[in-house]
C-alpha positions as CSV (number, residue, x, y, z in Angstrom):
1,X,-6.4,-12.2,1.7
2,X,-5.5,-11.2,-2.0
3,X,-2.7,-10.3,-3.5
4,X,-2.8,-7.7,-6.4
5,X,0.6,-7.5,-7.4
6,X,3.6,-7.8,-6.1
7,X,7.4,-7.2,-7.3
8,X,9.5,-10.3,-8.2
9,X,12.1,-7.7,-6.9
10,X,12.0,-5.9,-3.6
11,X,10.4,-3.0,-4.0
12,X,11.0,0.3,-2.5
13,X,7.1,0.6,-1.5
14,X,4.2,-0.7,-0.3
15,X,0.5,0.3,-0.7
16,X,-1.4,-1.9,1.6
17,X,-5.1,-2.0,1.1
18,X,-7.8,-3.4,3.5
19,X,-11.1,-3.5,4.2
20,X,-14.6,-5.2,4.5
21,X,-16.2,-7.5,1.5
22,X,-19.4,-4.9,2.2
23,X,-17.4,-2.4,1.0
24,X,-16.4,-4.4,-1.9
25,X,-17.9,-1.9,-4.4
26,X,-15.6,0.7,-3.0
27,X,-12.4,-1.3,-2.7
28,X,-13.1,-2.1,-6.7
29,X,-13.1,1.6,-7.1
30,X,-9.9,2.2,-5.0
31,X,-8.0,-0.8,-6.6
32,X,-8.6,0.4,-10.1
33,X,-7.2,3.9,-9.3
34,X,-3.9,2.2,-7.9
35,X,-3.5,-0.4,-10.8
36,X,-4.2,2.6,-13.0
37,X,-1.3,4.0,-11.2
38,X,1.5,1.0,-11.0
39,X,0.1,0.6,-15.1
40,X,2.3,4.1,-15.3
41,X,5.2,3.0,-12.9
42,X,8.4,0.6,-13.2
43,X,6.3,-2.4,-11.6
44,X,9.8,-3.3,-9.7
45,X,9.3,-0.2,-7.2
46,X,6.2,-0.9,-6.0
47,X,4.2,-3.5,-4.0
48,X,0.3,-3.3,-3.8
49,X,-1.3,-6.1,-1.5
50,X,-4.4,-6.2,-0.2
51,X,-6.8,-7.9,2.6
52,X,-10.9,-8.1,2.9
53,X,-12.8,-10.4,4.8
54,X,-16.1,-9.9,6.8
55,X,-15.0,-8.5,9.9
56,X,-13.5,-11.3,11.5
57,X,-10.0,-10.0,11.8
58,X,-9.3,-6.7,13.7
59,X,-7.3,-3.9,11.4
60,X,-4.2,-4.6,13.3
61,X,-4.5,-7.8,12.4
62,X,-5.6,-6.8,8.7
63,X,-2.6,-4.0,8.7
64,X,0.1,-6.9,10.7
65,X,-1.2,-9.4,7.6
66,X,-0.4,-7.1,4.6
67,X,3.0,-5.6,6.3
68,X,4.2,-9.5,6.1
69,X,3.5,-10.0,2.9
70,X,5.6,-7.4,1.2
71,X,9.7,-7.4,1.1
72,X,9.3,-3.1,1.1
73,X,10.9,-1.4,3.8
74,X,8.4,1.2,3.7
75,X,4.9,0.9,3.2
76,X,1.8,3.2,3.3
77,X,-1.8,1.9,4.4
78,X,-5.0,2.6,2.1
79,X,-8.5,2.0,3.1
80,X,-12.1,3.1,1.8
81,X,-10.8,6.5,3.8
82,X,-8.1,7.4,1.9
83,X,-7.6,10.2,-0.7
84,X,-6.4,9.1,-3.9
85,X,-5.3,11.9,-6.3
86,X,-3.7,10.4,-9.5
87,X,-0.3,10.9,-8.1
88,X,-0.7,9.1,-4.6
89,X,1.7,6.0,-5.6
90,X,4.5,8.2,-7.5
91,X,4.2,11.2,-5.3
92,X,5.1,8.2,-2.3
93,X,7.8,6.2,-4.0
94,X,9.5,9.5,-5.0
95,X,9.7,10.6,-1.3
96,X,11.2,7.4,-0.6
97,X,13.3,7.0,-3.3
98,X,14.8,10.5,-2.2
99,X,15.6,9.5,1.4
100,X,13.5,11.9,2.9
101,X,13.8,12.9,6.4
102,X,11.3,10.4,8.7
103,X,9.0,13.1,9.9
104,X,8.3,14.2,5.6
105,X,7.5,10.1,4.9
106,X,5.4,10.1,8.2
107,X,3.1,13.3,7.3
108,X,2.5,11.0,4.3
109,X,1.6,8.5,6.0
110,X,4.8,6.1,4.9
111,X,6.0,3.9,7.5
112,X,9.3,1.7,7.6
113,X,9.6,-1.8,9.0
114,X,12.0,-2.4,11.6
115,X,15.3,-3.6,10.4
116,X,17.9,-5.3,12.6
């Protein structure tokens, strides 16, 4: 359970990476891209947590961990899987940022924690 970096405000995103330490070489790859990213981004907007161990969690537990960790009220999962173009963070935060309709942050895979 690592943290990468995460807002001293509360940010308006999320980007929640997990995975296995076997596919730590990957990971590296992924968690360059996205600190490449948040290197070009107010660091205040955006959130970027992320969990590996060696299989002894299930993903829900992984993806219930890394929601927890984060003050975001929307947040977006990441794992070896997932396509990042250069844009994936901004493209994301801009959606949200815009109060998009729910169904336009869900075909991106953006989520929202339950608020009450």
């Amino acid at each position: 359970k690592k943290l990468l970096y995460t807002s001293t405000m509360k940010p308006k995103l999320a980007v929640l990476l997990y995975g296995l330490e076997e596919d730590k070489a990957i990971l590296k790859e992924i968690m360059d891209k996205l600190q490449s990213q948040l290197d070009q981004m107010p660091h205040d907007e955006v959130d970027v947590v992320f969990y590996t161990d060696n299989g002894e969690t299930s993903v829900d537990e992984k993806k219930s961990w890394l929601i927890g960790q984060t003050e975001s009220k929307h947040y977006v999962f990441v794992d070896k899987t997932t396509p990042l173009p250069d844009n994936f963070m901004l493209y994301r935060l801009n959606f949200v940022k815009n109060l998009r309709p729910t169904r336009d942050l869900i075909n991106l895979g953006i989520f929202q924690k339950d608020v009450n």
